[in-house]
C-alpha positions as CSV (number, residue, x, y, z in Angstrom):
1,X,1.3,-10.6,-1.6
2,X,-0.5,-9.5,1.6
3,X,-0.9,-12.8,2.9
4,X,2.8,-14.0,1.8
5,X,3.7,-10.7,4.0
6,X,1.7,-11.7,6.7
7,X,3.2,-15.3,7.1
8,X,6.8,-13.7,7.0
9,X,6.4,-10.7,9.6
10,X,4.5,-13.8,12.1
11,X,8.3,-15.0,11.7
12,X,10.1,-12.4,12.2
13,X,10.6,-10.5,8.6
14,X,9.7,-6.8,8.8
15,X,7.0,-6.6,5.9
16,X,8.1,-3.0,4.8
17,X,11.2,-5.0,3.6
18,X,9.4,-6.2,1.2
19,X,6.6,-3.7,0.3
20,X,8.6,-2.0,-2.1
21,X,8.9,-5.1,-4.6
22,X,5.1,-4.3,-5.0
23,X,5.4,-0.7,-5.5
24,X,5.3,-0.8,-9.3
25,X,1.9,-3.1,-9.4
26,X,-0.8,-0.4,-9.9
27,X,1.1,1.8,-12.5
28,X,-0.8,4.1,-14.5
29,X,-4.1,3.4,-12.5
30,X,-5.5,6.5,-11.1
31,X,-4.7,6.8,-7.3
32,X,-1.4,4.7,-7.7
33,X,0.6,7.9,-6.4
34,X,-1.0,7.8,-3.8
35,X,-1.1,3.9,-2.8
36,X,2.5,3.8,-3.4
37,X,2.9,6.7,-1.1
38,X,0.7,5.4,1.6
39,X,2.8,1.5,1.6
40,X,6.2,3.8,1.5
41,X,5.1,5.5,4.8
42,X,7.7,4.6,7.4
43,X,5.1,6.0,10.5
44,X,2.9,2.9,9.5
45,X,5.5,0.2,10.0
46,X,4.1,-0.5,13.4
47,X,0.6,-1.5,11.7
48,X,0.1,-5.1,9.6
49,X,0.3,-5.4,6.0
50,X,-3.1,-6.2,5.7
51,X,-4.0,-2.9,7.8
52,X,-1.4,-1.2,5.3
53,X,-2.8,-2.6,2.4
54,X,-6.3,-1.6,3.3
55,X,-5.5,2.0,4.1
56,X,-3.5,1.9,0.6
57,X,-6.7,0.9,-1.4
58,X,-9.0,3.5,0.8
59,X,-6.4,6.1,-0.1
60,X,-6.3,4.8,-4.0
61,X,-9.8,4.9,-4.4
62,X,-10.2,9.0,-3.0
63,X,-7.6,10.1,-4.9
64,X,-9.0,8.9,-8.1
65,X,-12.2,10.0,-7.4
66,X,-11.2,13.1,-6.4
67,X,-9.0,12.7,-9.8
68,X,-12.6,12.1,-11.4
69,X,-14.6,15.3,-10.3
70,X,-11.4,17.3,-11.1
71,X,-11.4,16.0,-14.4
């Protein structure tokens, strides 16, 4: 989906347009709060998807292991 964004913002298409079709895709996985809230955050529209998407998954993966030594 990244790389699908990628193509469309090089012509033109604002890739936060269509971030939110792929909010839904790491449901019930621990972190996924907080990857949803991290490709839902307008102040990184300026930013690639793929810079997006890596700051998503770095987020994901603290909060479930903060999740993990809480638990």
């Amino acid at each position: 989906m990244v790389d699908y964004m990628n193509r469309e913002a090089a012509h033109g298409t604002h890739w936060y347009g269509m971030a939110r079709h792929m909010l839904g895709l790491r449901h019930g996985q621990p972190g996924a709060r907080r990857w949803r809230q991290v490709w839902s955050d307008h102040r990184l529209k300026h930013l690639g998807p793929a810079e997006v998407s890596a700051l998503a998954l770095q987020a994901m993966r603290e909060a479930s292991s903060q999740h993990a030594v809480h638990s």
